[in-house]
VEXLO-864467 format. One record per residue (C-alpha): y, x, z; residue number from 1; residue in one letter. Coordinates in Angstrom, 1 decimal. Each point is the difference from the previous one (the first is absolute). Layout:
{north Y | east X | up Z | donu NUM | mise A}
...
//
This chain:
{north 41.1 | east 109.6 | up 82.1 | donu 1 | mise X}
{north -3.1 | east 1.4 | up 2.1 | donu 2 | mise X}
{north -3.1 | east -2.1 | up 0.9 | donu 3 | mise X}
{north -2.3 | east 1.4 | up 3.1 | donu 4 | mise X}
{north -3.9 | east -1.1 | up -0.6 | donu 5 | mise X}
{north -2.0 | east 0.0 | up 3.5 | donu 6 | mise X}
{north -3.9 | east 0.3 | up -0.3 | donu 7 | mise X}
{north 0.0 | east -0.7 | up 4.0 | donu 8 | mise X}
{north -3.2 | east 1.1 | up 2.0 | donu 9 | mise X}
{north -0.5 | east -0.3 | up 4.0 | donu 10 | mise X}
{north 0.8 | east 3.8 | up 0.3 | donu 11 | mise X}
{north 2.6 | east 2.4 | up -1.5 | donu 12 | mise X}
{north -2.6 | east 1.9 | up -2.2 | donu 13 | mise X}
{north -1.0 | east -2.8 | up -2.0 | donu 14 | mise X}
{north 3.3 | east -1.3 | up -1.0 | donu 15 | mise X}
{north 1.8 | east 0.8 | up -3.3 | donu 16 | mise X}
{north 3.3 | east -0.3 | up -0.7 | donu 17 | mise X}
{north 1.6 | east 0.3 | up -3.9 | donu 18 | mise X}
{north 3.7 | east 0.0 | up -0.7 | donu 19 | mise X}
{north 0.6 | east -1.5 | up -3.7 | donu 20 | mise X}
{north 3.8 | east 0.5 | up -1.4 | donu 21 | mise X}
{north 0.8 | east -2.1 | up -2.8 | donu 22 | mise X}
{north 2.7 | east 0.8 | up -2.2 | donu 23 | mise X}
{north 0.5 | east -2.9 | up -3.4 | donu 24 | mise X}
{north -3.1 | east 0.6 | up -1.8 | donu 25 | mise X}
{north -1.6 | east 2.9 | up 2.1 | donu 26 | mise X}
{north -1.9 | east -0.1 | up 3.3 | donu 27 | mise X}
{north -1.2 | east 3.4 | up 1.6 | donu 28 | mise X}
{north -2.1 | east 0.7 | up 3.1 | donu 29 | mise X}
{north 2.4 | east 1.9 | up 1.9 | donu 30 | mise X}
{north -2.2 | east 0.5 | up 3.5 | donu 31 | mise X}
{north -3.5 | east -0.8 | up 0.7 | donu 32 | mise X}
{north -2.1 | east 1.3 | up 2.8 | donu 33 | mise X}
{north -2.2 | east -1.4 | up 2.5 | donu 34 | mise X}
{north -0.3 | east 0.6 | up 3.6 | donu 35 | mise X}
{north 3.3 | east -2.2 | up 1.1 | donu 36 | mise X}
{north 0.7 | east -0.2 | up 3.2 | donu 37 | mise X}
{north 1.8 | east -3.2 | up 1.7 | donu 38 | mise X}
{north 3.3 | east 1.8 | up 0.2 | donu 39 | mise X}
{north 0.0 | east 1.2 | up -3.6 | donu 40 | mise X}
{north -0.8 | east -3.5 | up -1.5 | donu 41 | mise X}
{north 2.8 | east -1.6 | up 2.5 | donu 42 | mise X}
{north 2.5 | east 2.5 | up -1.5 | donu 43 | mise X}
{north -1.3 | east -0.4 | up -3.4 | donu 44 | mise X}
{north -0.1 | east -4.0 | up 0.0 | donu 45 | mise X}
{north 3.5 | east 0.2 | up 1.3 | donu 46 | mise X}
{north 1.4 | east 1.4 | up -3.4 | donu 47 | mise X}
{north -1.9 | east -1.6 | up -2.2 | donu 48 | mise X}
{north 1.1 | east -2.3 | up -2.5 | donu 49 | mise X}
{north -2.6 | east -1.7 | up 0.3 | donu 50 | mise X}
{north -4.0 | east 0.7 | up 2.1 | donu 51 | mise X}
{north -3.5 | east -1.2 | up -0.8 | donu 52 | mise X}
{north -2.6 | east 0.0 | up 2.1 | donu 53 | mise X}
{north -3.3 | east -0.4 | up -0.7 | donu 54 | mise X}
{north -0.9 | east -1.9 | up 3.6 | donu 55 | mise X}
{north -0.1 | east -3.2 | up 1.1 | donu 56 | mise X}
{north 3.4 | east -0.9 | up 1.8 | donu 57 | mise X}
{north -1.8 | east -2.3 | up 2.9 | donu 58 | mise X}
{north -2.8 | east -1.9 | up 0.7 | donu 59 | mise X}
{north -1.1 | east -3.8 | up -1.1 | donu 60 | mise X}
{north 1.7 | east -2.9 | up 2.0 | donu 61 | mise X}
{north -3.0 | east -1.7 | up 0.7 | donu 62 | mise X}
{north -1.7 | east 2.8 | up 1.4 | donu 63 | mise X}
{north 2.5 | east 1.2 | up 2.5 | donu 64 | mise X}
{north 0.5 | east -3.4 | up 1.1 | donu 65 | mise X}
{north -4.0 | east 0.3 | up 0.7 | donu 66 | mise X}
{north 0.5 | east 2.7 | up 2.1 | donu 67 | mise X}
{north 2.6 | east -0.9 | up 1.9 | donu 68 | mise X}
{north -2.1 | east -3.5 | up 0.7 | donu 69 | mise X}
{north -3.1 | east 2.3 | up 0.6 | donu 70 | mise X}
{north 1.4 | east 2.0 | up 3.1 | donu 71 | mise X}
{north 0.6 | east -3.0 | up 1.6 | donu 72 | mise X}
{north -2.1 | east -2.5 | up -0.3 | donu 73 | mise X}
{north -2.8 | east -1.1 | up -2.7 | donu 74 | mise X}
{north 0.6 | east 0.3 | up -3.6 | donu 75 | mise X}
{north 0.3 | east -3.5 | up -1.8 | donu 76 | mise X}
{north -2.1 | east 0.2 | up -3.0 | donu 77 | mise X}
{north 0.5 | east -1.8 | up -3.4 | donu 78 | mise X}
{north -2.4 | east -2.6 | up -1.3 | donu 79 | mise X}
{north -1.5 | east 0.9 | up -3.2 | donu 80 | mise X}
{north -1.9 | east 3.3 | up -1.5 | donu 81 | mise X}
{north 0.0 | east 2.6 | up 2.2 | donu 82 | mise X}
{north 1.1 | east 2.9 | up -2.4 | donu 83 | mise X}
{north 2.9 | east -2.2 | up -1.4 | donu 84 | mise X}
{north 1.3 | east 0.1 | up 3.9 | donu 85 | mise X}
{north -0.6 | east 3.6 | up -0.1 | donu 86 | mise X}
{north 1.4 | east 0.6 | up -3.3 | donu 87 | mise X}
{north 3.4 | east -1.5 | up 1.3 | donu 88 | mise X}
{north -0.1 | east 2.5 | up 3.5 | donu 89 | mise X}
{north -0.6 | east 2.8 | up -2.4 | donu 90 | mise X}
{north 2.5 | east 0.3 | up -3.2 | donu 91 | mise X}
{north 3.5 | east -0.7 | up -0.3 | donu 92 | mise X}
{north 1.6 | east -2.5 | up -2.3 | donu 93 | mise X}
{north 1.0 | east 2.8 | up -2.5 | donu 94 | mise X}
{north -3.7 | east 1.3 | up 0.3 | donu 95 | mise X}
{north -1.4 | east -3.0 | up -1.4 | donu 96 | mise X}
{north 2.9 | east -0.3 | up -2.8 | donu 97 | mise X}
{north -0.7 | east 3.4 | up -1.0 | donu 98 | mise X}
{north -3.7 | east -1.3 | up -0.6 | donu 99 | mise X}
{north 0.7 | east -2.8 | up -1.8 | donu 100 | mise X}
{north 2.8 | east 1.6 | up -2.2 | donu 101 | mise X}
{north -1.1 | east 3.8 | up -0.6 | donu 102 | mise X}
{north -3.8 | east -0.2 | up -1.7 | donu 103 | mise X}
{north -2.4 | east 1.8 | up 1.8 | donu 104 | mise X}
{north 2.3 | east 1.6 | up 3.3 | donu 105 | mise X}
{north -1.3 | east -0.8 | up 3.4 | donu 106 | mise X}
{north 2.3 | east 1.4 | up 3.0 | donu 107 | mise X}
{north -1.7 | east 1.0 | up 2.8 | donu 108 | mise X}
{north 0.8 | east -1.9 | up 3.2 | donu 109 | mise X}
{north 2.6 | east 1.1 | up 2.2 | donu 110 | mise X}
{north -1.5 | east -1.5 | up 3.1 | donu 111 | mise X}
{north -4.1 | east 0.3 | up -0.4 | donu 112 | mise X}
{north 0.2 | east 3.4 | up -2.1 | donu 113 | mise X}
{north 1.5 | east 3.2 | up 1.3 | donu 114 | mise X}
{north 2.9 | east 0.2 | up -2.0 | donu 115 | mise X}
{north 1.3 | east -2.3 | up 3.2 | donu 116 | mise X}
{north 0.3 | east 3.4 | up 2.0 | donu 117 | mise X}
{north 2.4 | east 1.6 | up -3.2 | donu 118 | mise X}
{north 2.1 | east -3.7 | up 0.4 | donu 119 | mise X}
{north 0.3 | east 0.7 | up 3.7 | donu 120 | mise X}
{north 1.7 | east 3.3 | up -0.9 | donu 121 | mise X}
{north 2.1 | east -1.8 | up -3.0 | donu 122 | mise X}
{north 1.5 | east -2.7 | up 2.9 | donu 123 | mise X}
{north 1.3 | east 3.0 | up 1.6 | donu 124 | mise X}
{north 1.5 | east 1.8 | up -2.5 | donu 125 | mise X}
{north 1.7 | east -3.3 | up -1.1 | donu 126 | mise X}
{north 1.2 | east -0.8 | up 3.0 | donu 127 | mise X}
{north 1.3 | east 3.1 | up 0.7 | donu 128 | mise X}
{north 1.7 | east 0.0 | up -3.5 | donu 129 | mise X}
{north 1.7 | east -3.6 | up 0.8 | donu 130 | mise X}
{north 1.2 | east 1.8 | up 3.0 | donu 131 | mise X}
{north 2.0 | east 2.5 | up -1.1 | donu 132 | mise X}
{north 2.2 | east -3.5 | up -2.0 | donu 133 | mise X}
{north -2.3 | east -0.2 | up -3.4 | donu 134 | mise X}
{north -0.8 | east -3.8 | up -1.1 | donu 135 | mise X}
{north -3.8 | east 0.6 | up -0.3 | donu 136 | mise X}
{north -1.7 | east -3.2 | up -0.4 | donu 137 | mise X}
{north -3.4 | east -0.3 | up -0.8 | donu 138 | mise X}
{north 0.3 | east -2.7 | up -3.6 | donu 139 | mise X}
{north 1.2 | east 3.1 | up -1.6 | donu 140 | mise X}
{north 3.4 | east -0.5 | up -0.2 | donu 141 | mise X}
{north 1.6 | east 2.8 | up 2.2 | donu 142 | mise X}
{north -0.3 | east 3.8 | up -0.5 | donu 143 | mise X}
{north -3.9 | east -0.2 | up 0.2 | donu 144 | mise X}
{north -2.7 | east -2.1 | up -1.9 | donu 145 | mise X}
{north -3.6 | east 0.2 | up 0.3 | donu 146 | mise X}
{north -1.8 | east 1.0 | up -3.2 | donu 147 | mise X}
{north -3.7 | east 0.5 | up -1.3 | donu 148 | mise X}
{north -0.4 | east 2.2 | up -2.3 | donu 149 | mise X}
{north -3.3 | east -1.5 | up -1.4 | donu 150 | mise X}
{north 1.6 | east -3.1 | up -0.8 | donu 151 | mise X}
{north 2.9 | east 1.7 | up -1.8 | donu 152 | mise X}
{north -2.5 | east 1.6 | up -1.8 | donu 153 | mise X}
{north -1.4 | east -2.7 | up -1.6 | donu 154 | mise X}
{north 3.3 | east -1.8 | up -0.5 | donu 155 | mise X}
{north 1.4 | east 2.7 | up -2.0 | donu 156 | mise X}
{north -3.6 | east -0.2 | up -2.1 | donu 157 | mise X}
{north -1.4 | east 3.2 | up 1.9 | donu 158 | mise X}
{north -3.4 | east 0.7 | up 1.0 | donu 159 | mise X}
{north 0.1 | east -0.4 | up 3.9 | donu 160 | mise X}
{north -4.3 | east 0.9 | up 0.2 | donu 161 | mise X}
{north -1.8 | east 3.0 | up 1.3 | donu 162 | mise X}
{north 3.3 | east 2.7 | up 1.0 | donu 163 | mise X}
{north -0.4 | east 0.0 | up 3.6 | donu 164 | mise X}
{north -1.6 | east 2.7 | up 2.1 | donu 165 | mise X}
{north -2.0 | east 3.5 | up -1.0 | donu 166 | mise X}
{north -2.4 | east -2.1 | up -2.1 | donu 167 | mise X}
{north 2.6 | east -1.7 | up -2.3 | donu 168 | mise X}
{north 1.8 | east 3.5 | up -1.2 | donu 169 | mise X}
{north -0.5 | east -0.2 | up -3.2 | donu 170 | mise X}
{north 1.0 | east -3.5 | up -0.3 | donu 171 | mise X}
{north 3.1 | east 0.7 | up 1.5 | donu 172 | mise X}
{north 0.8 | east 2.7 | up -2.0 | donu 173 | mise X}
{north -0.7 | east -2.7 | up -3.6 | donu 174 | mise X}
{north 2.3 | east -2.6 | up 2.3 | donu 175 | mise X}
{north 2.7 | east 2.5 | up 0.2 | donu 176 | mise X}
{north -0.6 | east 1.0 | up -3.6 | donu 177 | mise X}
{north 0.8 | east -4.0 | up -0.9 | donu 178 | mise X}
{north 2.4 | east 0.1 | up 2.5 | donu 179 | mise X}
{north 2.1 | east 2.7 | up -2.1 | donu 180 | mise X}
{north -0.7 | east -1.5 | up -3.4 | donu 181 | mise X}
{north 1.4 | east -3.5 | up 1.6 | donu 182 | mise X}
{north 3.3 | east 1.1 | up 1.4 | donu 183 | mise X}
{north 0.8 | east 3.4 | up -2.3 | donu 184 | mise X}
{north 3.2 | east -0.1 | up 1.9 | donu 185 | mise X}
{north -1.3 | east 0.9 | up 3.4 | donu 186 | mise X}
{north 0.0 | east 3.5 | up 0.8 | donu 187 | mise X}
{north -2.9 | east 1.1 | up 2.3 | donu 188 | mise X}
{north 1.4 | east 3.4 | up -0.5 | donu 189 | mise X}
{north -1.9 | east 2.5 | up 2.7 | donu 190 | mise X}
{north -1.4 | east -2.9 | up 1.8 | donu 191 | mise X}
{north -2.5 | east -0.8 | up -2.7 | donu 192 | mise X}
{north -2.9 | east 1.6 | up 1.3 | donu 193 | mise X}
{north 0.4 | east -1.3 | up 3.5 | donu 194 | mise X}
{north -0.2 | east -3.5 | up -1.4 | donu 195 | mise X}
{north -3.4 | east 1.0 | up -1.6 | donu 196 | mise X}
{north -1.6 | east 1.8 | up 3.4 | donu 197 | mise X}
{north 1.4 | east -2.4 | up 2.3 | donu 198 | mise X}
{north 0.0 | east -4.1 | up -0.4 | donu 199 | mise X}
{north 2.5 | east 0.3 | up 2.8 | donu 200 | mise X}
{north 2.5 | east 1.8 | up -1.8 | donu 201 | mise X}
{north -0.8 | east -2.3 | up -2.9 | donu 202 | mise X}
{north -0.1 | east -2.9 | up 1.7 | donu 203 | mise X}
{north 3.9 | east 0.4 | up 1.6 | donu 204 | mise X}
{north 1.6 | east 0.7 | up -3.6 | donu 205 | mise X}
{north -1.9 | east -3.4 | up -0.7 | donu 206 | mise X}
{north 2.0 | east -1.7 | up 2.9 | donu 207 | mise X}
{north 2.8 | east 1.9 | up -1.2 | donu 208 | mise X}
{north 0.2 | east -1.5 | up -2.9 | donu 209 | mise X}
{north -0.8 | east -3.5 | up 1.1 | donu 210 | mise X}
{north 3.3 | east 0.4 | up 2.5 | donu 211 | mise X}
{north 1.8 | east 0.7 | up -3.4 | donu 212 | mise X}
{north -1.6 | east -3.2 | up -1.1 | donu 213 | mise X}
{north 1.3 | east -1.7 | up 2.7 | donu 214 | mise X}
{north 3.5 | east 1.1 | up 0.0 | donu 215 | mise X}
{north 0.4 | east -0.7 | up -3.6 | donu 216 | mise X}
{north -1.6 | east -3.9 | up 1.3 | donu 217 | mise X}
{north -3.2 | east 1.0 | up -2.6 | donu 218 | mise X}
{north -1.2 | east -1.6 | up 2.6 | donu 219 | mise X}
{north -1.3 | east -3.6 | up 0.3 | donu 220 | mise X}
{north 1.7 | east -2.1 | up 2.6 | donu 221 | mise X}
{north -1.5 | east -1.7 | up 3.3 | donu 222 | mise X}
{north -2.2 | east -3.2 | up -1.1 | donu 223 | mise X}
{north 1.6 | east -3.3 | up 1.8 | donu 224 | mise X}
{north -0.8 | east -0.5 | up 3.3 | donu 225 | mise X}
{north -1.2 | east 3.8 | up 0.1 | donu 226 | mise X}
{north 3.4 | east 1.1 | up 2.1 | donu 227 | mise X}
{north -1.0 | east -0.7 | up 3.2 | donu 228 | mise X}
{north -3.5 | east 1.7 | up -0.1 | donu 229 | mise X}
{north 1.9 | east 3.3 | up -1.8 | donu 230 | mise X}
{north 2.6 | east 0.2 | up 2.7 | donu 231 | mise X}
{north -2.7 | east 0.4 | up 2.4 | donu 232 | mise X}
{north -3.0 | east 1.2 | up -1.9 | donu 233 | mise X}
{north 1.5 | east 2.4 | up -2.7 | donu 234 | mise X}
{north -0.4 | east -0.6 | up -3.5 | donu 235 | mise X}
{north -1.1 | east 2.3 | up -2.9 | donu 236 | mise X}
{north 2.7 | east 0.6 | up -2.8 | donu 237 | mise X}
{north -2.2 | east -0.5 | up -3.5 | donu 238 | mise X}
{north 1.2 | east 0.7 | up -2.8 | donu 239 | mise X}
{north 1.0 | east -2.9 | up -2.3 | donu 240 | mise X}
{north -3.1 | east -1.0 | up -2.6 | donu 241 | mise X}
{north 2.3 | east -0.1 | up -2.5 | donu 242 | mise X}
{north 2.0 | east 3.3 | up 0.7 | donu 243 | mise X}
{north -1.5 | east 3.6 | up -1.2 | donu 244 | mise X}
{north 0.0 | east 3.1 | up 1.5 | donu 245 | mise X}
{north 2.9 | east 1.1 | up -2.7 | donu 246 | mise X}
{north 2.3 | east -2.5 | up 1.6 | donu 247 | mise X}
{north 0.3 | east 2.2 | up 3.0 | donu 248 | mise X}
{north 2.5 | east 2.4 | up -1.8 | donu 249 | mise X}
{north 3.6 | east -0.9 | up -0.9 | donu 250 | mise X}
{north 0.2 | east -2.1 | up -3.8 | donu 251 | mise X}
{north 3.9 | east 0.2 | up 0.1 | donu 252 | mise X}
//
């Protein structure tokens, strides 16, 4: 079977794409390139087995139904701390789960931090892909599930710290380092050295992997009473706390 991993970025030339094929107790990165366009990761989500993307699938309830109040009339504000009000406008259920559950992993907020304007561009894309007949839904559950690779990090008992940008390098090349002496049976092949320039490219063989996670359901399963805010919000596949990065190949 063949994963897609989506590092998804407002514009084309930020966004990597990695195709992982698994075969029993193998996995090799077949494709990986950045600069995806919306075409090529439509075409390429269509065929997949199974996508992750690292992007919020929508915004929190509460704070679109502020919006909506705001345009028309005055906003009714909650009694209590301010910031606690805030807090609720600002971060999706699965946000605040991910806090509580994954030590030290704070998501940025899709709708006071500018990762909103990379969501906007994730809506459409989805809803063109449920056009064309695909059951995307946003709890994960269809052909695409939003993933973070920091979090899978540190559920697979990875360092998630200091990889991102020009200044974390040489981090990122120790974290792929660990990343090959924790899964020996993935195959980075030519690809290794973009995953050590570019925490793009690294970051979509990350969400690669976690859509492998998710198909194999090595991922945990919606909290009670969490269905309604993931059908609407999105919610971030994690990988089980009991479950290891080795699980993600075939046993049988």
């Amino acid at each position: 079977m063949q994963t897609l991993g989506i590092d998804l970025a407002a514009e084309p030339k930020k966004t990597g794409v990695a195709w992982i094929d698994w075969t029993g107790h193998k996995a090799r990165v077949s494709d990986l390139h950045i600069g995806a366009t919306d075409a090529e990761l439509l075409g390429s989500m269509s065929d997949a087995d199974k996508t992750g993307i690292d992007c919020p699938l929508g915004w929190p309830r509460q704070f679109v139904a502020f919006i909506a109040k705001h345009e028309d009339d005055h906003v009714v504000v909650e009694d209590g701390v301010a910031a606690d009000w805030r807090r609720k406008l600002s971060y999706r259920e699965t946000d605040l789960h991910v806090k509580r559950t994954v030590p030290g992993i704070q998501g940025l907020s899709v709708s006071t931090d500018r990762i909103g304007v990379t969501t906007m561009r994730c809506a459409a894309l989805l809803s063109l892909l449920a056009a064309q007949g695909l059951p995307v839904a946003r709890t994960g559950s269809g052909p695409v599930a939003e993933v973070y690779p920091a979090a899978s990090l540190v559920r697979w008992r990875l360092n998630h710290k200091g990889y991102k940008g020009s200044k974390g390098l040489v981090r990122r090349a120790e974290l792929v380092d660990e990343l090959i002496r924790a899964a020996p049976w993935l195959d980075l092949g030519a690809h290794e050295g973009d995953c050590r320039k570019s925490d793009d490219a690294l970051d979509a063989v990350l969400a690669s992997m976690t859509a492998r996670a998710a198909y194999r359901n090595l991922t945990e399963p919606l909290p009670p009473g969490a269905e309604a805010a993931a059908a609407a919000e999105g919610w971030i596949a994690l990988p089980r706390a009991d479950s290891s990065i080795g699980d993600l190949i075939a046993t049988h």
